[in-house]
N, C-alpha and C positions, 0 to 999 in steps of 0.2 A: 504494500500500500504506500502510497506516494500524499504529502500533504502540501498545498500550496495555499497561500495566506491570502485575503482578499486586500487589496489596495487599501479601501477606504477604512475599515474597522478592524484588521489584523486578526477576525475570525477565519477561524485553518476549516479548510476545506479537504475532505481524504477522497482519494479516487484507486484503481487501480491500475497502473501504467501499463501492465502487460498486457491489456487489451487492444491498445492503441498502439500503431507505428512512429519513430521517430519524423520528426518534419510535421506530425499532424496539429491538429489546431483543434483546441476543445473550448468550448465557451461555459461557463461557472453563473451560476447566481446562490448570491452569499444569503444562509438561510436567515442572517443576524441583520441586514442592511439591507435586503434585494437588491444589493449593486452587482450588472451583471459585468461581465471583466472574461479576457480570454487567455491562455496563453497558448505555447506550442510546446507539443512533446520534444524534447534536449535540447532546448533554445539553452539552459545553461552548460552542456557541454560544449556549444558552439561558440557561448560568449566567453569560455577559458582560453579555447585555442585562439579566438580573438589576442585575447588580451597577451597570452605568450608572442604572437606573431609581433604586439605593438610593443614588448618589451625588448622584441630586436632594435627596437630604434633610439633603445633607451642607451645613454653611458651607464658603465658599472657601477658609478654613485648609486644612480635612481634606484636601480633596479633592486627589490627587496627579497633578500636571502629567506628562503623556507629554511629554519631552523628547529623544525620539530611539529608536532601535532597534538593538542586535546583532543580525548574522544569524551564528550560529554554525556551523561544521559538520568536523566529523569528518570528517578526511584518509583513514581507514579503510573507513568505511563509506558517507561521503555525505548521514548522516543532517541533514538540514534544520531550525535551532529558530531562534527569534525572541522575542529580549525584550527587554522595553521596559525603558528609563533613567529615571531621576527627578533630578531637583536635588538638589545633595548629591553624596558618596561611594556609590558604586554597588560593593560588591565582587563579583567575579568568580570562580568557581571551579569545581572537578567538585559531580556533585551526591553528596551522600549525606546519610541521614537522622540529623536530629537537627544539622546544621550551620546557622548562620546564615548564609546569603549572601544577596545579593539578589539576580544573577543566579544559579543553579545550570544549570551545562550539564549535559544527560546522555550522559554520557560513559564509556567501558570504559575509557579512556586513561590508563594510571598516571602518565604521566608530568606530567598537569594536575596542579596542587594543589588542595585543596580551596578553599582559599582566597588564589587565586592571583594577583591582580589587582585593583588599584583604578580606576575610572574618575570622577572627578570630574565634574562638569555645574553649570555654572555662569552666572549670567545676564550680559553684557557692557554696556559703557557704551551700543552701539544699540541693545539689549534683545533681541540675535540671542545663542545659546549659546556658549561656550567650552569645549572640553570637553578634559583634561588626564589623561591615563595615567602609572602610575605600579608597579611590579614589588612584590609584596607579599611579599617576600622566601624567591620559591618556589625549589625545588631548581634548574627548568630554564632558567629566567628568563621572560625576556617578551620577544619579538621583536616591533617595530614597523617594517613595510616592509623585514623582512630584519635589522633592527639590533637587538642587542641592550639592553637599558635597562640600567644598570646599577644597583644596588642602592639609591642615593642620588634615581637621575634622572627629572624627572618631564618628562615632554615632552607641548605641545600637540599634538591629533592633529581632522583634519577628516571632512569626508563621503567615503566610500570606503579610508578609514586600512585595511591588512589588519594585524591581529595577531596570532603566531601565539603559543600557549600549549600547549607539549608537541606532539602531532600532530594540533592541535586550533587552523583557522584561526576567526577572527571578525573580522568587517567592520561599521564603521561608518555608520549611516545617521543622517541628521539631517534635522528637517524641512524646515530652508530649502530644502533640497537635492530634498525632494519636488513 
């Protein structure tokens, strides 16, 4: 099952995509707004290879190093995301429109904060990652392997780290590790 979110009111709509061909075009009316909205089956795998092709014309400043990957998922429902890390502070949080995060999870989970979590990524003296979490001084905290962080504490975390934020786990993956 595949879930696409309607424009106007971020009510998730579920379909089944293996009935439909790639290129097709389906039209939605959102049960929450009756706003109708359409999209096309792998318009988002087309807009990736887009954006790699326009990263060729990028200098090596611009271009942003994938340095690793969360797999997020909601204790609730199951639902499955994956996004990617960069060098730098990576903040973590729910999603909603109009915040700055750089991950956003989507998540019903009140208990996430918006912006609830830092993850640093960093390059080390073997030129392998270091990657260091750190609690952004949300309501419920940040659990790392069951521990809670405390307000000050930043702790290194590796490949497989689980962390929980509200009822909403996320796992660490790094490439070495691929």
């Amino acid at each position: 099952m595949k879930r696409v979110r309607c424009p106007k009111c971020d009510n998730f709509i579920q379909f089944d995509e293996t009935k439909y061909t790639e290129g097709q075009s389906l039209v939605f009316v959102c049960d929450n707004c009756k706003k109708q909205f359409g999209i096309r089956i792998g318009v988002s795998k087309l807009r990736a290879l887009q954006r790699e092709e326009s990263k060729g014309n990028l200098s090596t400043e611009e271009q942003t190093e994938s340095v690793g990957t969360i797999v997020a998922v909601e204790n609730v429902f199951g639902f499955r995301q994956e996004h990617p890390l960069h060098l730098g502070d990576n903040i973590i949080g729910r999603r909603n429109k109009g915040d700055e995060v750089d991950v956003a999870i989507e998540t019903n989970d009140p208990s996430m904060d918006r912006r609830h979590c830092v993850i640093n990524v960093k390059r080390g003296k073997n030129n392998n990652y270091i990657y260091t979490i750190r609690d952004n001084e949300s309501i419920t905290g940040t659990f790392v392997m069951n521990e809670v962080l405390s307000p000050k504490d930043r702790r290194r975390i590796e490949d497989g780290a689980i962390i929980t934020l509200g009822a909403t786990s996320i796992i660490l993956h790094t490439p070495e590790a691929e």
